[in-house]
Structure formats: structure tokens, C-alpha cells
C-alpha positions in Angstrom: 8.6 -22.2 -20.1 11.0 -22.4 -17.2 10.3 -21.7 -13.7 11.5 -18.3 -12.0 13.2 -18.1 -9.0 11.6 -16.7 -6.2 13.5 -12.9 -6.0 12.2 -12.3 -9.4 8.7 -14.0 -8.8 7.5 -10.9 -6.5 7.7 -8.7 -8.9 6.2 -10.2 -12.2 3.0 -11.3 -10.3 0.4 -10.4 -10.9 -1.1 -11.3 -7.4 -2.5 -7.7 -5.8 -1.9 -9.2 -2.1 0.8 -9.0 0.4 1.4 -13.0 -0.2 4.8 -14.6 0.5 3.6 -18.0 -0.9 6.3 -18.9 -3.1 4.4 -22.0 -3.9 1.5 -19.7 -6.0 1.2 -20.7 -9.3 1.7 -17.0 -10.7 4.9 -17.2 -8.7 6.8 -20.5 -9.6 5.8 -20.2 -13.5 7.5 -18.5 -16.0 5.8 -14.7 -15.4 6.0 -14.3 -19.2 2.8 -16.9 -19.1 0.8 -14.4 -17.0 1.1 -11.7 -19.1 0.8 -13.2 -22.7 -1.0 -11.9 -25.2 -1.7 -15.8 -27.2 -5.1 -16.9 -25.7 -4.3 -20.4 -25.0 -1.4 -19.6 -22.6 -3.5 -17.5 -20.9 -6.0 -20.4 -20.8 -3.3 -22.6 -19.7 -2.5 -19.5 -16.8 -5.7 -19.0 -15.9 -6.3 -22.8 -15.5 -3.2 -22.8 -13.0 -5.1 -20.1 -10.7 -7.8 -22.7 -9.7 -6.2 -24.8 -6.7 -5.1 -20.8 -5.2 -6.5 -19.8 -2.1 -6.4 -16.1 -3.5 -7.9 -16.5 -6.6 -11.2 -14.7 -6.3 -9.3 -11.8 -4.7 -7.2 -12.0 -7.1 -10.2 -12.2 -10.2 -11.6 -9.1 -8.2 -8.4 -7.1 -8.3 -8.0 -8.0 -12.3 -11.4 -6.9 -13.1 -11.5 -3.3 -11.0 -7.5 -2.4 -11.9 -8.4 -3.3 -15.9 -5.1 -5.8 -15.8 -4.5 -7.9 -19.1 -3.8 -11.4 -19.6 -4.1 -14.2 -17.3 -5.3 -13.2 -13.5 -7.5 -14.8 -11.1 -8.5 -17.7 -12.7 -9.8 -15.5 -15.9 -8.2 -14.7 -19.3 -8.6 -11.3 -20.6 -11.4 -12.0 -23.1 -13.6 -13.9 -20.4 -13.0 -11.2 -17.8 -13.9 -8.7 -20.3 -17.2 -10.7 -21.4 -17.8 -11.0 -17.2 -17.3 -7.1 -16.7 -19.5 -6.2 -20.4 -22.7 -9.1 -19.0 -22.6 -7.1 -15.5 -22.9 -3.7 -16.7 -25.1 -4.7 -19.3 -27.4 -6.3 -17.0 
């Protein structure tokens, strides 16, 4: 996947903060990783989110807003499981 420049970046992010980082992971890869539906690139995505300073807020944003694919350091299926074991518990 090739990387994105940094106009187009902003808006296929899925990062919820005011962050001009252009150094993020979700905005120097290929956006298309973020949102896919196969599990392992989201796998691969969601690995990418743990060196970034905004993932929790980021995993928080994904998991009250109902976002798919990859986002804060979560795929869809494992942020599902999280949400299903807390209001289960």
C-alpha cells in the first residue's frame, strides 16, 4: 500500500483529535488500511497504533462513536468483544 500525502491524510483518519502529527501512523499509511474490511490488515493497522501517543484516546473515541475497522490500537472484532465483556459484566 502506498503512503498518502499529508493534504489527503486529514481527512481519511480516523484519529478523533485536533492532531497535526503528520508522522501518525493512521496519517502516513495508505487510509484504505484503516478502514478495511479483511481482518488481518486491520491487524496489521491496529498493530501500527501502538508506538502513538493518542492511541487510548483514540481506542476510546472508536468504541463510544461505533467506528469500523482498525482504530486505536483495536480491530473491529476485538473492540467489539471489549465493548460485549463490559456490558456483560
Amino acid at each position: 500500500m502506498a503512503a498518502i500525502t499529508p493534504g489527503s491524510a486529514r481527512a481519511a483518519s480516523p484519529l478523533p483529535l485536533n492532531v497535526d502529527d503528520l508522522t501518525l501512523p493512521c496519517r502516513t499509511t495508505d487510509p484504505d488500511l484503516w478502514t478495511s474490511s479483511v481482518y488481518t490488515e486491520q491487524l496489521r493497522a491496529a498493530d501500527l497504533c501502538h508506538d502513538c501517543p493518542h492511541m487510548l484516546a483514540c481506542r476510546a473515541w472508536a468504541r463510544a462513536t461505533g467506528q469500523a475497522g482498525a482504530c486505536g490500537g483495536e480491530t473491529e472484532a476485538q473492540r467489539r468483544r471489549a465493548l460485549s465483556t463490559r456490558t456483560a459484566a
